[in-house]
C-alpha positions, 0 to 999 in steps of 0.5 A: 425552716419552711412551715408546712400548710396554711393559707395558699400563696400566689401560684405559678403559672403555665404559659400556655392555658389548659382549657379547663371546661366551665363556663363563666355564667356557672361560676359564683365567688364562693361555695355559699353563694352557689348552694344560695343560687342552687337553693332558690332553684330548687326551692325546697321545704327542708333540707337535711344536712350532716351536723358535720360541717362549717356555719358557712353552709348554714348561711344560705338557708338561713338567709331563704328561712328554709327548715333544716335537721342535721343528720348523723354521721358515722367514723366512714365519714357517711350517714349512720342513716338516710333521711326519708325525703319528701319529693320537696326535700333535699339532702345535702352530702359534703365530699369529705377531704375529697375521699367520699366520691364514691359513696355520694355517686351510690346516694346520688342512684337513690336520690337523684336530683334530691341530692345536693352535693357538697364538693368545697373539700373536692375539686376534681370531683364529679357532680353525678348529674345532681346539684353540686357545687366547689370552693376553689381556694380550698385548692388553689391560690385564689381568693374566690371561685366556686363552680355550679353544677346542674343535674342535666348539665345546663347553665342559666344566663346571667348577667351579673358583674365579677367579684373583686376580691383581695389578693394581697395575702396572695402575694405576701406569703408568696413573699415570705411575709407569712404573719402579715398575709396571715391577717389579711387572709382573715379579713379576706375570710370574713368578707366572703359573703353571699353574692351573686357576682361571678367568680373574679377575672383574676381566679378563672385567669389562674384556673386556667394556667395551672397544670390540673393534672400535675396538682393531681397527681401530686395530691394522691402521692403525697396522702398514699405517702402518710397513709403508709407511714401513719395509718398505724395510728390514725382511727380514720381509715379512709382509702382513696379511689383514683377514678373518683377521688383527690385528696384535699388533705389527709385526715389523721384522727389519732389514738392519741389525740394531739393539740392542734397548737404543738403542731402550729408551734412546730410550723405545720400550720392545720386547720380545725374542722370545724369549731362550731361543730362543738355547739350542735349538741350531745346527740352528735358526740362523734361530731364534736369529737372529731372537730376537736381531735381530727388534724387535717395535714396538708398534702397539696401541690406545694409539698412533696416527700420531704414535708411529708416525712417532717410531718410524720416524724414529728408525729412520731415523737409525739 
């Protein structure tokens, strides 16, 4: 049996390119060295940031000493309240699973460029002309890759080299050889780092023959598919707006919570989103709640009616 989720694979590519728009000198090797470029830019006093969220976005305002608070969030996956920003200060807004389009175009009227949006979990997703940036292998099977986007549009010159990153956990589990791949996915995960290299040859070579339209679509029918099986018993009610939003993943809060190690056991390989949520405190008990229970199940282009029905029938018995 075929496990389901985990760590992409080399992808198949199309023989012609599909001419996807972005410019080299806009792209970064990952989605923290874009919120670092975007940060320096912008140089704020403070920045507020939802305490919904990985370490890995904490790292580039760390590394430039800028002030933070997290603010609260609410089980729509939105601000329980916006911050009063200082003309200086910024707010950071995470598209989550990709579903939250939407709402951070509204923020995005109140806030202008005093908001940066957060779109790692949202590829496809719009800018809303403020400061957004992405995280390719969230969606893809590349190693590295990030898209930054400015409020008017504009792309800085830069002459810095390109990332070269590992690709053999690519090709591994391409191969079948998943447990290696596996490891040397993590090794690859902990060398991402902040850089100001752009975005690897190998990356925006894949980016650029891959059917978008076809990973689209694929995406939206496979989460329509569990949120009509699974909404019954899912605490999150997330709807999708097809003009906005697509799916990273279909994000299942049940009543009943379920380990995330049955479902590994069982090959459907889910994330945690994420482990050091638990750390930010009793002020945030949603938060920790939710990085403990919340099972991310995988709905992305290599999976289609027949993974979704094994997931929610193994969800069934649970």
């Amino acid at each position: 049996m075929n496990v389901i989720g985990g760590f992409f694979e080399e992808e198949n590519l199309n023989d012609n390119k599909n001419g996807f728009p972005f410019l080299e000198d806009q792209t970064y090797s990952n989605g923290r060295s874009a919120l670092y470029e975007i940060l320096q830019i912008c140089q704020p006093t403070k920045i507020f940031l939802p305490a919904y969220t990985c370490d890995a976005v904490l790292e580039p305002i760390l590394k430039l000493q800028i002030p933070y608070s997290f603010v609260e969030i609410n089980n729509q996956m939105e601000f329980v309240a916006l911050p009063d920003l200082k003309s200086s200060e910024v707010l950071l807004g995470i598209n989550y699973f990709g579903l939250k389009g939407t709402y951070l175009k509204e923020i995005s009227t109140q806030l202008g460029t005093n908001l940066i949006i957060d779109n790692s979990q949202a590829f496809y997703s719009s800018n809303w002309n403020t400061w957004a940036f992405n995280s390719l292998r969230k969606y893809f099977g590349v190693p590295d890759g990030s898209i930054l986007y400015t409020p008017d549009g504009s792309t800085p010159k830069r002459t810095h080299s390109y990332n070269l990153p590992k690709i053999e956990h690519l090709k591994l589990r391409k191969n079948g050889a998943i447990d290696l791949g596996y490891k040397l996915y993590k090794e690859s995960e902990k060398e991402q780092a902040i850089s100001d290299k752009k975005m690897s040859n190998y990356s925006s070579e894949v980016l650029q023959h891959l059917n978008l339209k076809s990973i689209r679509q694929r995406r939206i029918e496979n989460f329509n598919y569990l949120v009509n099986a699974l909404s019954k018993w899912n605490q999150l009610d997330l709807s999708i707006n097809i003009k906005h939003d697509v799916p990273l993943c279909y994000p299942f809060w049940p009543k009943n919570p379920i380990p995330h190690a049955k479902f590994w056991n069982h090959g459907i390989y889910v994330p945690v989103f994420w482990k050091e949520c638990l750390k930010r405190g009793a002020k945030y008990k949603f938060e920790s709640v939710l990085s403990a229970e919340l099972i991310p199940l995988p709905v992305d282009h290599r999976y289609d009616e027949e993974e979704m029905n094994r997931m929610i029938e193994f969800i069934s018995i649970q």
